[in-house]
N, C-alpha and C positions, 0 to 999 in steps of 0.2 A: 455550502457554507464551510469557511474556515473554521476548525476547532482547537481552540491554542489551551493549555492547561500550564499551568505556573503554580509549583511544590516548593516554598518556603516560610522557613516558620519564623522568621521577624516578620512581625505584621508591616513594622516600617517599610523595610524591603520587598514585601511582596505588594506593599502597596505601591512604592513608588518605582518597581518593574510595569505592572498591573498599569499605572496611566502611562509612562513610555511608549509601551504596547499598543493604548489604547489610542494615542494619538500619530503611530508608524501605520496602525487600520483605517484611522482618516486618512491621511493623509496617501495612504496606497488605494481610499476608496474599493476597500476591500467589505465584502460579505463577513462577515467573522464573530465569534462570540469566544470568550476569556473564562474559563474556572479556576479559581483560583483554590489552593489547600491549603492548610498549615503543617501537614505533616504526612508522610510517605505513605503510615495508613488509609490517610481518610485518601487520599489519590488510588490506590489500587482498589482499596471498597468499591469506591466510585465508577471507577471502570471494569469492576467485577458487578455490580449488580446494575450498571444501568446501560452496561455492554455500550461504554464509550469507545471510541476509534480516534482518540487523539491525532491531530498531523502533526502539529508543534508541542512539544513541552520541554518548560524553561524547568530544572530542577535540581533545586538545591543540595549539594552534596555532605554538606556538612548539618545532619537533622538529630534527634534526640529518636532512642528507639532503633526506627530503621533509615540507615543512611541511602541518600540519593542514589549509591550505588547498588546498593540491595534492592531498591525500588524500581530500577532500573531494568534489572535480571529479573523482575517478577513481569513487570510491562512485555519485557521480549518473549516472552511465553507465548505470549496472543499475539500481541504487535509487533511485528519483525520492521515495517516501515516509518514507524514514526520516526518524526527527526529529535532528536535528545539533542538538547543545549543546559550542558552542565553549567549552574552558577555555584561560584567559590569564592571565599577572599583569602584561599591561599595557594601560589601557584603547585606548590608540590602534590597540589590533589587531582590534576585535573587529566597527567597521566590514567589514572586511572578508569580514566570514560572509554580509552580502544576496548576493553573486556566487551563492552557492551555497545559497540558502535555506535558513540557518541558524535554530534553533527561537529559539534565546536564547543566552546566556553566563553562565559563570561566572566570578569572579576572582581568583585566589589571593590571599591567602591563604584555603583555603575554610570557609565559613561554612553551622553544619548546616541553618539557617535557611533561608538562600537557595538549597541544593541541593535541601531538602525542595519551597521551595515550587517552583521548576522543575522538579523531578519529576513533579508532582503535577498543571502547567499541563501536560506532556506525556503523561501518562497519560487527562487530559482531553481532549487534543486527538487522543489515539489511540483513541479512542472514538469520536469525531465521526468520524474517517478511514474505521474500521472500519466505524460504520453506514451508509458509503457506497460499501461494498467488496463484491464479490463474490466468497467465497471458494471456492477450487477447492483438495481438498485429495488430492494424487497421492500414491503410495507412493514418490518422494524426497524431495518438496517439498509446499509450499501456496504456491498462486498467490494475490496478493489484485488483483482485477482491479475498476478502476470503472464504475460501473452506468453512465457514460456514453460508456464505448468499446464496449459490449457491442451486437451487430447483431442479434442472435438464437440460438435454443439450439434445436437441430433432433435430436430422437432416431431410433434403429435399436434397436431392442426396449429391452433396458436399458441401453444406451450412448448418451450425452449428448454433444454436440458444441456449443462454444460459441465461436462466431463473433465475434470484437473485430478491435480497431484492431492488437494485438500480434500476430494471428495464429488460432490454434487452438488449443483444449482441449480432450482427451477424459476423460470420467469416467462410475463407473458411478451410474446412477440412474436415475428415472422421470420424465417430462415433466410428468406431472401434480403431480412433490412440488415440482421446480423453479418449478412456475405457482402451487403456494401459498406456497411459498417469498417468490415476487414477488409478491404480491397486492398490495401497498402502493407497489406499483412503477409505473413506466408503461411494462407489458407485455400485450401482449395473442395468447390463444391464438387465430391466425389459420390454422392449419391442425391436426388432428389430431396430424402430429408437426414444427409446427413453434409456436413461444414469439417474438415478434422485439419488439423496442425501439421504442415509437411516435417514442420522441424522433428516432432516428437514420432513418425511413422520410424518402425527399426526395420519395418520387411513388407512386402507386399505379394500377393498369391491371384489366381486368376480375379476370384471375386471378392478379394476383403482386403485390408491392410491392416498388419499387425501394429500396435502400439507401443510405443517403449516400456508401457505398464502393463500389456500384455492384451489389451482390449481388442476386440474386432472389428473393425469397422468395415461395414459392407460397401462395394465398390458397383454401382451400375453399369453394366455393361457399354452403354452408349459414353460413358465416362472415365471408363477407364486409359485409356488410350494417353487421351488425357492429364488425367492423375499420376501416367505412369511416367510420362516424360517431366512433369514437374517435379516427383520424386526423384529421379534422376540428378536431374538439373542441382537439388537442392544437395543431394549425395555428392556434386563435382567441385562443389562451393570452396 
């Protein structure tokens, strides 16, 4: 599911963003649901206590209290990938969205036009995101983790363990569905139950490969051979 959130506090305007929206999700026959706020607090509450993962949020830069852009900088804490669409009705503000790597802008007064086609560049560019994401999906949440923090995915019968730059992931599955999962990847099965990242190996030894975060991964003997000409390959790149 699409999760789109819209931070303004005219009611007018966030109502009539809010149906804009809601009729570019028919009409894209899109999965999606709409939060809407009135104010930059009740938006970060929100997604501090109910551990939302916004993909789209429309937000207002000009708010009472804390401005769009304050709100903005507190989002990117947690969320590095949302796509931010600054709304304004004054052009001189909208500079201020690169701090925070804002997607685009909108300006009031708004225009279905111009919200359609911003829509449409973000739903595009959330594709692109996606096909470079690796999703892990837990019974709270779904993690979307990218293929280049990822160190290696090492299993215990059907439990999967997935090694990145954020930490650790446990989830249930097979080593083997995850290695087809990645086949298009540049992953390679260097031990029976271990899967690791060519890109992220900095050295390798007869039977392990060191990590770029310093990790061990052990190398099977019948596999190494193997492993050791893919690392190469990827070293000639």
């Amino acid at each position: 599911m699409l999760r789109i959130a819209i931070c303004e506090d005219e009611f007018k305007q966030r109502n009539m963003l809010k149906n804009i929206l809601t009729g570019q999700i028919k009409e894209n026959n899109l999965d999606a649901k709409i939060n809407d706020y009135e104010s930059g607090e009740q938006l970060i509450n929100s997604i501090k206590d109910n551990s939302y993962k916004f993909d789209i949020i429309f937000l207002d830069i000009q708010m009472k209290n804390i401005s769009g852009i304050d709100a903005a900088k507190i989002i990117r804490e947690t969320n590095k990938i949302a796509i931010i669409i600054f709304v304004t009705g004054l052009r001189e503000y909208v500079f201020e969205g690169y701090n925070v790597r804002a997607f685009n802008y909108i300006l009031k007064p708004f225009k279905i036009g111009k919200i359609a086609k911003v829509f449409k560049e973000a739903l595009d560019n959330l594709d692109m995101i996606k096909n470079d994401m690796y999703i892990v999906n837990l019974k709270d949440k779904t993690h979307k983790i990218s293929f280049s923090d990822i160190m290696y995915f090492v299993s215990d019968k059907r439990l999967i363990r997935l090694i990145c730059t954020q930490g650790e992931y446990e989830f249930y599955s097979q080593l083997d569905n995850v290695e087809k999962e990645l086949s298009n990847r540049n992953f390679i099965r260097c031990h029976q139950r271990y899967l690791i990242n060519l890109s992220n190996i900095s050295s390798m030894e007869q039977n392990h490969a060191i990590t770029i975060l310093g990790y061990n991964v052990p190398i099977s003997r019948n596999r190494y051979k193997e492993t050791l000409i893919a690392f190469a390959k990827q070293i000639l790149r």
